[in-house]
N, C-alpha and C positions, 0 to 999 in steps of 0.2 A: 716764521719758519715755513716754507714751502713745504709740502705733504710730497710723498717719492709717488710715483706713478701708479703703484699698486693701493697706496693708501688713500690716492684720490680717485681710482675708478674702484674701489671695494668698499669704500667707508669704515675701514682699521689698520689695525697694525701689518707690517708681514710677519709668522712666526716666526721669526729668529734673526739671525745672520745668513744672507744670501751664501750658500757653498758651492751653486751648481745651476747652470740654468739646459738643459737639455733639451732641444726642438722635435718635434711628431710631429706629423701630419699638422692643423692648426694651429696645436695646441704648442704652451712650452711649459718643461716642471719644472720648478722652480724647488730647488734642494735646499732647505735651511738646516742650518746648526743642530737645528733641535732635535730632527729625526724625522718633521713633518715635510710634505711635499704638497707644495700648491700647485694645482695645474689653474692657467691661465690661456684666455685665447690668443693668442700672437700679435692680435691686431688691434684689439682694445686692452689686454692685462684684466679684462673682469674675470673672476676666478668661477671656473664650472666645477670646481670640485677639489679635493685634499686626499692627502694617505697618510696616514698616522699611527702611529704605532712602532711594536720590534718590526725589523725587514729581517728574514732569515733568508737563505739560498742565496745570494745575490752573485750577478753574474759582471765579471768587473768591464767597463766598458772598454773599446766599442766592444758591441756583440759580434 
């Protein structure tokens, strides 16, 4: 079984089911099912960082 792109540049799982993938600047967030959000670099997919948690406020896209 081949590893999907993020599980071979991150060394795991992705949190959930891909729901959303959103581009910034270099980065893209990757929206899973769960509720978590993985930000990843664009160019590589190595993850700089996550949001997790309830999201309250949200404003529906675009802005």
């Amino acid at each position: 079984m081949t590893p999907t792109i993020f599980e071979a540049e991150n060394f795991r799982p992705f949190a959930g089911l891909l729901e959303d993938m959103v581009p910034a600047n270099d980065n893209l967030y990757l929206v899973a099912n769960t509720g978590k959000v993985e930000i990843v670099d664009a160019g590589t997919f190595k993850s700089v960082g996550a949001i997790s948690g309830v999201l309250t406020n949200l404003v529906p896209w675009p802005w």
